[in-house]
DOGU-220064 format. One line per field, with one value per residue (C-alpha): residue number from 1; chain; x, y, z. Coordinates in pm, whole numbers, plus 50000, padded with zeros to 5 digits. Layout:
n = (NUM	...)
chain = (A	...)
x = (X	...)
y = (Y	...)
z = (Z	...)
This chain:
n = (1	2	3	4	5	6	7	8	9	10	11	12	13	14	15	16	17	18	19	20	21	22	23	24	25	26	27	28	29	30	31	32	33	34	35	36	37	38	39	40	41	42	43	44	45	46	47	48	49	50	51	52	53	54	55	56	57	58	59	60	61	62	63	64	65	66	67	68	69	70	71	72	73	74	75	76	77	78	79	80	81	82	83	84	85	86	87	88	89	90	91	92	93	94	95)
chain = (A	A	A	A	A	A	A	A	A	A	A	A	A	A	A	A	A	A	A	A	A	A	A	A	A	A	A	A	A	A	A	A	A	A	A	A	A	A	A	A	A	A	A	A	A	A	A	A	A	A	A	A	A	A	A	A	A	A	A	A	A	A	A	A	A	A	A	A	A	A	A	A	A	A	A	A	A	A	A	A	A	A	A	A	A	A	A	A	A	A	A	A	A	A	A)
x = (25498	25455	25326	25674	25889	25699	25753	26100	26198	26020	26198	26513	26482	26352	26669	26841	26967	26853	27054	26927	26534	26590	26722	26443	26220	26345	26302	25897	25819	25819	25589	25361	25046	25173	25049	24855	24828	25054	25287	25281	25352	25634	25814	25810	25944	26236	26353	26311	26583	26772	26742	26850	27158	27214	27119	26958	27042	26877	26608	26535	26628	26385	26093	26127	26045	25727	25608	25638	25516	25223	25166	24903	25126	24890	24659	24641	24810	25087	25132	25211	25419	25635	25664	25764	26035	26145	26218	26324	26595	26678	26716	26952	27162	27236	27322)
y = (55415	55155	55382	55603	55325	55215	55614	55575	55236	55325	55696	55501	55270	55555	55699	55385	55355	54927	54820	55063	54994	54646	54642	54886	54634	54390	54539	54661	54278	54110	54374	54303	54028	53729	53699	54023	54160	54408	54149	54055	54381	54449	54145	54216	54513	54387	54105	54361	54630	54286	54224	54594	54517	54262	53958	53765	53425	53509	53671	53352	53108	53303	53298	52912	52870	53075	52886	52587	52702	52928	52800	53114	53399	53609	53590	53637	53985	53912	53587	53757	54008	53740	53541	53817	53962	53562	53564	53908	53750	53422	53638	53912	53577	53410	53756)
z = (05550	05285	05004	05089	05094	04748	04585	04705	04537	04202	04210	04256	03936	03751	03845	03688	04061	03976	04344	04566	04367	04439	04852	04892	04720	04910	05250	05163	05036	05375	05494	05252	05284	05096	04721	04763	04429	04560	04690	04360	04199	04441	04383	03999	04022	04242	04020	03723	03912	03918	03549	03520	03743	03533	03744	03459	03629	03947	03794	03595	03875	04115	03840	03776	04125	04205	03833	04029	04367	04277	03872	03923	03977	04111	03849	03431	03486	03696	03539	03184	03322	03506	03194	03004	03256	03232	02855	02883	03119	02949	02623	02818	02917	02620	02448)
């Protein structure tokens, strides 16, 4: 099931397993209703295990390009969250 699949990824990165949190992630995103809040939620997570792997460019790269695709973000929330993993990222790769 979904909510599995979800318990599974976030027992992973609390594991500091950040690959195997992402690809699962990854895999429970598609099945997801686009820009559901917990579309949304899911996605953040996954390009924060990437950040964790280290990823900073792609976690960057990917967040440019929902800013310009969906300026909302899913809302005040998710918006701040997003913008914060972003500096978070663009600090991580100039360090």
């Amino acid at each position: 099931s979904l909510e599995m699949l979800r318990e599974e990824a976030d027992l992973e990165r609390m594991r500091g397993r950040y690959t195997s949190a992402r690809r699962i992630y990854e895999a429970l995103l598609p099945r997801l209703a686009k820009l559901s809040p917990e579309w949304w939620q899911t996605y953040h997570d996954l390009l924060e295990s990437a950040l964790l792997e280290g990823r900073t460019q792609y976690v960057t790269k990917e967040i440019g390009k929902l800013q310009v695709l969906h300026p909302d973000m899913g809302g005040p929330g998710s918006r701040r969250r997003m913008l914060l993993l972003y500096r978070r990222a663009a600090q991580a790769a100039r360090s």
